[in-house]
C-alpha positions as CSV (number, residue, x, y, z in Angstrom):
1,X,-21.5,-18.7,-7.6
2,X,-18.2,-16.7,-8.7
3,X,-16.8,-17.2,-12.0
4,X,-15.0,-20.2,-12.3
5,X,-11.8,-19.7,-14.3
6,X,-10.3,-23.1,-16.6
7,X,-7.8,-23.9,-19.3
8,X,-4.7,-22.4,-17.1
9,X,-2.5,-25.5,-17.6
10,X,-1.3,-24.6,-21.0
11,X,0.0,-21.4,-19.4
12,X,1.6,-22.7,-16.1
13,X,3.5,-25.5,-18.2
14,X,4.9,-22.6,-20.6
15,X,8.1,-22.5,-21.1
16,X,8.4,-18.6,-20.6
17,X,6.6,-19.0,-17.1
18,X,8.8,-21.9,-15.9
19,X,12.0,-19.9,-16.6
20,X,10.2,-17.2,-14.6
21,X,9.4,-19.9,-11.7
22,X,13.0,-20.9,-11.6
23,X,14.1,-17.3,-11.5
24,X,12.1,-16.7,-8.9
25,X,13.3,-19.8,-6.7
26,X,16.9,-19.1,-7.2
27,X,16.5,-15.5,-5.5
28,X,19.0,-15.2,-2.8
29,X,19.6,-19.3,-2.9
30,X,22.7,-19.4,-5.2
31,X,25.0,-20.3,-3.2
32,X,23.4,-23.2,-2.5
33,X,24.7,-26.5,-4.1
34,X,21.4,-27.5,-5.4
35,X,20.6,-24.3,-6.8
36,X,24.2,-24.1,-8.5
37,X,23.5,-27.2,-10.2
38,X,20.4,-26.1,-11.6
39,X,22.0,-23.0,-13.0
40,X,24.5,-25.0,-14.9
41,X,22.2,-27.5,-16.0
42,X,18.8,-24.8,-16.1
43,X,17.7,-25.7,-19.8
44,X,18.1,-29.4,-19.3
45,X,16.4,-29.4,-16.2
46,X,13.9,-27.2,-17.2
47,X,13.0,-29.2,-20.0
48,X,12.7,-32.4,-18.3
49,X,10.4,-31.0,-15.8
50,X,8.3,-29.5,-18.5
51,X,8.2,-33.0,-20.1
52,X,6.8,-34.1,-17.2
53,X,4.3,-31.5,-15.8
54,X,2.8,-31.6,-19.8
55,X,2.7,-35.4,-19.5
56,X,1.2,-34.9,-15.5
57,X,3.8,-38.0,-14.7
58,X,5.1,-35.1,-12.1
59,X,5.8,-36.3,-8.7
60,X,7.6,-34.1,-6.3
61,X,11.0,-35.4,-4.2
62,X,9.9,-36.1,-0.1
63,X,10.8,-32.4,1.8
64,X,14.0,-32.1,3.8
65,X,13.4,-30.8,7.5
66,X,15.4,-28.8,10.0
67,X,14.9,-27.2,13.2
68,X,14.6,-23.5,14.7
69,X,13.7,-22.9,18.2
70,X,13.1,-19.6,18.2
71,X,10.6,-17.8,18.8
72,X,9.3,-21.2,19.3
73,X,10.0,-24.7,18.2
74,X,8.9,-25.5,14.6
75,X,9.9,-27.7,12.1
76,X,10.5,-26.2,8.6
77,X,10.5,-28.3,5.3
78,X,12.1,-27.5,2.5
79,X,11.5,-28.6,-0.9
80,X,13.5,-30.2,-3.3
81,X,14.8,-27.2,-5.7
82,X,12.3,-28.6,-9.1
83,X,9.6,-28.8,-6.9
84,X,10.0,-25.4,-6.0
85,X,9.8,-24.4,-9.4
86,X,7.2,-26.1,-9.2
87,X,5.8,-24.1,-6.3
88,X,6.4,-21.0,-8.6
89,X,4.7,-22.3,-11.4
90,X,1.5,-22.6,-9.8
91,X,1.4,-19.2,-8.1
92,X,2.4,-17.2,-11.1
93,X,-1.2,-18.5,-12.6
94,X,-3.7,-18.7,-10.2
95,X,-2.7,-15.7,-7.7
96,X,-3.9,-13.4,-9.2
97,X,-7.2,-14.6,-9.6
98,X,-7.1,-15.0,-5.7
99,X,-5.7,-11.5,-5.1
100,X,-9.3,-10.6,-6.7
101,X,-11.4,-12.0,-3.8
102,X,-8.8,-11.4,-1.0
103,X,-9.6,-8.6,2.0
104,X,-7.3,-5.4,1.8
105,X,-6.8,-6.3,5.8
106,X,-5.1,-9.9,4.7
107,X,-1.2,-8.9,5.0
108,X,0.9,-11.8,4.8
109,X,3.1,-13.0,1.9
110,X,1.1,-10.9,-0.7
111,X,2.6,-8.2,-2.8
112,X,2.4,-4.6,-1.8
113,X,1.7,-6.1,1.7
114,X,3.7,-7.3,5.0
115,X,4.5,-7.6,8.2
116,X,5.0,-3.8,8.4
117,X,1.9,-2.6,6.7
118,X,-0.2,-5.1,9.2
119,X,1.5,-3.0,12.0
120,X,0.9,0.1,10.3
121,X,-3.0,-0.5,10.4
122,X,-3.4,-2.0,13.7
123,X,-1.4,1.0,14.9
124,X,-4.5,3.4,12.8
125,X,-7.2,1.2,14.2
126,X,-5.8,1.3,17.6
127,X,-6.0,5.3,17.4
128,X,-9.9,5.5,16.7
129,X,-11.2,2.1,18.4
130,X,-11.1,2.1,22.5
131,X,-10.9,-1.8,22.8
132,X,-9.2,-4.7,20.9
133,X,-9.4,-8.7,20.6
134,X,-6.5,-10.4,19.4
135,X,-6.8,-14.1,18.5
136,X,-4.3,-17.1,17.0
137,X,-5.3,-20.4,15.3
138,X,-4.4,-23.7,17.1
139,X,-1.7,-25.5,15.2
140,X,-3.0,-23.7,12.1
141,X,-0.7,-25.6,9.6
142,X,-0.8,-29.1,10.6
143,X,-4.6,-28.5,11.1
144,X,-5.9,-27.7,7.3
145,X,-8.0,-30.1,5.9
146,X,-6.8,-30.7,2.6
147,X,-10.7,-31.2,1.5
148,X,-11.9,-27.8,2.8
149,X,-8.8,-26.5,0.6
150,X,-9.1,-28.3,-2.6
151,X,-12.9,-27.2,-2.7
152,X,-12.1,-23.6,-1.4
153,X,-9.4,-23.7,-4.7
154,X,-11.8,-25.3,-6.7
155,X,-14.2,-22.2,-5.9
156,X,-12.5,-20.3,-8.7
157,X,-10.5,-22.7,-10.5
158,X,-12.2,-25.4,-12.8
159,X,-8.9,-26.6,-15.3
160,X,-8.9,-30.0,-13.6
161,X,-4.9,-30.5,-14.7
162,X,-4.2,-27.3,-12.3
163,X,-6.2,-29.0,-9.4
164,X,-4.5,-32.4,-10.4
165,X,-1.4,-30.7,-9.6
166,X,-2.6,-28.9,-6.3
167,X,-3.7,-32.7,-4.9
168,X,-0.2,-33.8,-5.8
169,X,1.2,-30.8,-4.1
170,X,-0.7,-31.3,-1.3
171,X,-0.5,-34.8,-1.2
172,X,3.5,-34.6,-1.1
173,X,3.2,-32.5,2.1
174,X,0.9,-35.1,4.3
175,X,3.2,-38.2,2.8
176,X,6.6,-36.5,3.7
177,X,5.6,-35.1,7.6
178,X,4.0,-37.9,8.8
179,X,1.1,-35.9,9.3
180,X,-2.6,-36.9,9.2
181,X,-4.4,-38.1,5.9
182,X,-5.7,-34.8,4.3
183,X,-4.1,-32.5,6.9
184,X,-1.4,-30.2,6.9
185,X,0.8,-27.5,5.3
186,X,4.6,-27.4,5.9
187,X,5.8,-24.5,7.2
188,X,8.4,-22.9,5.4
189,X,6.6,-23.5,1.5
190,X,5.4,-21.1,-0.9
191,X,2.7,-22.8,-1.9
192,X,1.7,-23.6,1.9
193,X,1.6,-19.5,2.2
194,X,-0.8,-19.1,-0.6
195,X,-2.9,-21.8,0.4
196,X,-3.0,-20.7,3.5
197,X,-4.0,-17.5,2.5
198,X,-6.8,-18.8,0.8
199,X,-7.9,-21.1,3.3
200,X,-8.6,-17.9,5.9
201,X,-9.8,-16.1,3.5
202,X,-13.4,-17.4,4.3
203,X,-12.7,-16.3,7.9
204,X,-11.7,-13.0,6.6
205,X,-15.2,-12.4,4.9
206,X,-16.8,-13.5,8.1
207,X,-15.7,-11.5,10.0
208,X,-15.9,-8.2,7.5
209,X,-19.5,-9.1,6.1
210,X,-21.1,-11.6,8.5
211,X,-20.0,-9.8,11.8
212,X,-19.5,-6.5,9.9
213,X,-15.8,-5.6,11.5
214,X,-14.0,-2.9,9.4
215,X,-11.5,-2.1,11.8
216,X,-9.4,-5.9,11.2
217,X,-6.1,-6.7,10.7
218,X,-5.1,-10.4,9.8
219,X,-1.3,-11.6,9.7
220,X,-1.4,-15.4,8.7
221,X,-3.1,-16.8,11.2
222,X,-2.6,-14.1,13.7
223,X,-5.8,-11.5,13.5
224,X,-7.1,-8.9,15.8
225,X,-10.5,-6.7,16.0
226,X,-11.3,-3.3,17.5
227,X,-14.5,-1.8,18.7
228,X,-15.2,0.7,21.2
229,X,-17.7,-1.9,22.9
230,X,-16.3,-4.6,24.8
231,X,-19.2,-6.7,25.0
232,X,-19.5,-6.9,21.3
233,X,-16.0,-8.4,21.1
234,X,-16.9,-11.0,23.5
235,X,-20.0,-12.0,21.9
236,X,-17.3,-12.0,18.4
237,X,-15.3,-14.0,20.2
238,X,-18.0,-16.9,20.5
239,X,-19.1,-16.2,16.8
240,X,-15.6,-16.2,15.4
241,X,-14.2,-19.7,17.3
242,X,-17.6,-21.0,16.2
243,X,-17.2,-20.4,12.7
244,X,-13.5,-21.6,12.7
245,X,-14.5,-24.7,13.9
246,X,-17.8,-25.8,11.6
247,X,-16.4,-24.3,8.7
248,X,-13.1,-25.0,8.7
249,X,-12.0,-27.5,11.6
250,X,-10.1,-24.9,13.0
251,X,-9.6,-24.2,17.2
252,X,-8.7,-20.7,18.1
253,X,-5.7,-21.3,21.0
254,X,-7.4,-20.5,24.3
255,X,-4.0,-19.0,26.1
256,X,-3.4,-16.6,22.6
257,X,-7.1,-14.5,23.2
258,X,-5.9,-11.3,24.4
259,X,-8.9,-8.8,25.4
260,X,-8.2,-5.1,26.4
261,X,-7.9,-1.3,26.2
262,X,-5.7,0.1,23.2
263,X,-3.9,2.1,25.9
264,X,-2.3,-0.9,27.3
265,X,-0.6,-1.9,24.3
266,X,-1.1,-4.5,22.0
267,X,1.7,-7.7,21.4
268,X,1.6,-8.1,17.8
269,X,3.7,-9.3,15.2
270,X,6.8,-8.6,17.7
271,X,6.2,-5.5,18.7
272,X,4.0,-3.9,21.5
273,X,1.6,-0.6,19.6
274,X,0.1,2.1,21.4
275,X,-2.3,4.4,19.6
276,X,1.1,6.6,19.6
277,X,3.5,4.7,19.6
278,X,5.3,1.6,18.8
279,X,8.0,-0.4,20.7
280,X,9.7,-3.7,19.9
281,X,8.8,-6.2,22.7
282,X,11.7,-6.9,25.0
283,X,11.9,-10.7,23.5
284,X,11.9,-10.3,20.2
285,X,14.6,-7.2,20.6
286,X,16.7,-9.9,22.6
287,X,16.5,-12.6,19.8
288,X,17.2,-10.3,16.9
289,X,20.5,-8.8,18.7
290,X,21.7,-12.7,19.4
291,X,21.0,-13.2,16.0
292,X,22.9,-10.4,14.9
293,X,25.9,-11.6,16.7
294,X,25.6,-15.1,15.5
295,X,25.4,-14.1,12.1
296,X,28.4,-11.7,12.5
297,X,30.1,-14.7,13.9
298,X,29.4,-17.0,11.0
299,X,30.4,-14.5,8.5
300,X,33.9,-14.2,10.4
301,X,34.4,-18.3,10.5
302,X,33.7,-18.5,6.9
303,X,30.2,-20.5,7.0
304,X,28.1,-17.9,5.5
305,X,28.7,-15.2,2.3
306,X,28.9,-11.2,2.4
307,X,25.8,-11.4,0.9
308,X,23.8,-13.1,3.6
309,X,25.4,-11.2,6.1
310,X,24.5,-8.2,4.5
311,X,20.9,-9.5,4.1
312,X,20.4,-10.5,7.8
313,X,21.7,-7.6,9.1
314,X,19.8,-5.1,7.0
315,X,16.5,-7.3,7.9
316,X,16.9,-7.4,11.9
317,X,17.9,-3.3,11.5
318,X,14.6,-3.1,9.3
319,X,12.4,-4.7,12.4
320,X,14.2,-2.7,14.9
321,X,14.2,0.5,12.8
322,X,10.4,0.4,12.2
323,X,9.8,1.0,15.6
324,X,10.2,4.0,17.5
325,X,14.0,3.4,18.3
326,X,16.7,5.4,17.1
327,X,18.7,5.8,20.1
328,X,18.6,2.0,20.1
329,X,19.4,1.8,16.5
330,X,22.1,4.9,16.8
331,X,23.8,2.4,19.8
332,X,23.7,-0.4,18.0
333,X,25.4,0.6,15.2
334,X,27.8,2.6,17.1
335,X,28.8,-1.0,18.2
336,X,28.6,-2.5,14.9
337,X,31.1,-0.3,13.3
338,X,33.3,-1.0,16.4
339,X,33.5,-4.5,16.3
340,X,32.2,-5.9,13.2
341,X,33.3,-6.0,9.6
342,X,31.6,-4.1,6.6
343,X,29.8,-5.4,4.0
C-alpha cells in the first residue's frame, strides 16, 4: 500500500497559496470582465472564499459552455473565475505528490512536459522499433467514473477535507452537464486535466509493468506502443482494451486503432512522424492557417487585444515550426509581414 499522505487542508486554504491560485488563474485572462473584477476586488474576494473553503460551506457556481467545431465538435465548460481558484488551490497541493507515481512517458498538462516532448519520443521510438499500435479512449471524459477516481485519489491522499473538496469538485461537473451520476469530466478544466491524468495513470503502469512496454508514449488519452513484433501488439491490443474496460469502464474507440510499419508514418498529435522526419498532417496545417487569418481578422475589427494576437500567432507558428517546415514557415511569414499588422 503506498504511503497515504493527510493534514493538506490547512495548507490549500492558506492564504499565501490562494493568492498563488488566483495568480495562476488570471494568467493571460485579464482582459476578461470577470477576471478584472477580481483584481479590483482580489483581497475581498479572496477572503471570502477562504472564509468559506475553512468553514467547507464552498459550493462552486454551475459551468458556462461554448462551442468549437474544430478539429471536432466538443463542448468546453468554463468555470466561474472563484472556482477556478479553486481549481488552483487544489493542484498546488496534491500534484506533486502525484508527479511522484506518474510514468516519464505521461506528457500532457504536466510541467517540463507537452505536446512537443510526446512527439519528440514517439519520433525516438519510431527510429529503433519496426512496428507501432496507436490507440484512443471512447468518449474518455464523459466516461470517468467518478468512484474509480475518488478511490484512485484517495490511493495517496487520506485528509478527508481535501477529498470533501474533490467530491464537491466533481460533483459540480456531473450537476452542471447533464451528464450521468458519477461520470464525467468537463473538457476545458484544470482540475479535469489532473484528474485525468491520474485516472490513466493505472493504464500507464499496465502497460509498462504488467505488459512490460518501454517504448510508450501517452498524450491524454491518446497513447501508442512499438515493438518490432507485430503479433505481440495484437495480442496488447486484446490485453490493453481488456484492462480499460474491468478496471476502469473504459472502451478503446474501434475506428482510432491504427496498426503498422514506422515507415508509413504515424498521425499523432497533428502531425504525421517518420523515424526521420516529421510533417504536419495536411488538416491540421489547414486549420491552423484559417485560424491564423481569423485571428488576424479579429485583431483588425477590434474584438481581440495585441496581446492575444500575439499569443495565437506565436502558438500556431510554434506547431508549424516544430516540424520539418521552414520553407512553409519562411512563406508564411513572407505573407504575414505583407498583409498583416505587427505586434
Amino acid at each position: 500500500m503506498p504511503k497515504r499522505i493527510g493534514y493538506l487542508y490547512d495548507r490549500l486554504t492558506s492564504w499565501s497559496n490562494l493568492y498563488l491560485a488566483y495568480k495562476k488563474a488570471c494568467k493571460h485572462k485579464k482582459s476578461k470582465a470577470e477576471t478584472t473584477e477580481w483584481m479590483f476586488n482580489c483581497e475581498k474576494y479572496l477572503f471570502e472564499l477562504q472564509t468559506e473553503l475553512i468553514e467547507q460551506r464552498y459550493h462552486p457556481q454551475p459551468y458556462k459552455y461554448f462551442v468549437i467545431r474544430e478539429p471536432k465538435e466538443r463542448v468546453i465548460s468554463v468555470a466561474a473565475f472563484r472556482d477556478r481558484v479553486v481549481h488552483h488551490a487544489l493542484v498546488n497541493i496534491i500534484e506533486s505528490y502525484f508527479e511522484a507515481v506518474f510514468i516519464k512517458d505521461s506528457y500532457a498538462t504536466r510541467k517540463a512536459k507537452g505536446l512537443h516532448l510526446a512527439v519528440t519520443a514517439a519520433q525516438s521510438y519510431a527510429c529503433r522499433y519496426e512496428w507501432y499500435l496507436k490507440l484512443d479512449i471512447e468518449k474518455f471524459f464523459a466516461s470517468v467514473n467518478h468512484d474509480i477516481l475518488l478511490r484512485l485519489i484517495n490511493r495517496k491522499i487520506k485528509d478527508p477535507a481535501v477529498m470533501s473538496l474533490c467530491r464537491i469538485i466533481l460533483s459540480n461537473q456531473t450537476a452542471s452537464m447533464g451528464l450521468e451520476e458519477n461520470r464525467g469530466l468537463p473538457v476545458g478544466n484544470l482540475t479535469s486535466q489532473f484528474f485525468a491524468n491520474i485516472y490513466l495513470n493505472k493504464l500507464d503502469h499496465f502497460v509498462k509493468q504488467s505488459l512490460g512496454y518501454q517504448a510508450y508514449v501517452r498524450y491524454m488519452d491518446d497513447f501508442i506502443l512499438f515493438s518490432d513484433d507485430p503479433q505481440e501488439l495484437k495480442q496488447a491490443l486484446k490485453q490493453i482494451d481488456k484492462f480499460v474496460q474491468q478496471e476502469l469502464e473504459l472502451r478503446i474507440k474501434p475506428q482510432s486503432v491504427q496498426f503498422n510499419r514506422v515507415t508509413h508514418g504515424i498521425p499523432y498529435l497533428g502531425y504525421r512522424i517518420f523515424p526521420k522526419l516529421l510533417r504536419i498532417r495536411r488538416e491540421n496545417l489547414k486549420r491552423c492557417l484559417t485560424g491564423m487569418e481569423r485571428t488576424e481578422q479579429a485583431y483588425i475589427k477590434g474584438k481581440i487585444s495585441a496581446d492575444v494576437l500575439y499569443q495565437s500567432t506565436r502558438s500556431r507558428m510554434g506547431f508549424i515550426g516544430f516540424a520539418n517546415s521552414t520553407l512553409l514557415l519562411q512563406t508564411i511569414w513572407g505573407r504575414n509581414q505583407q498583409a498583416g499588422p505587427t505586434v
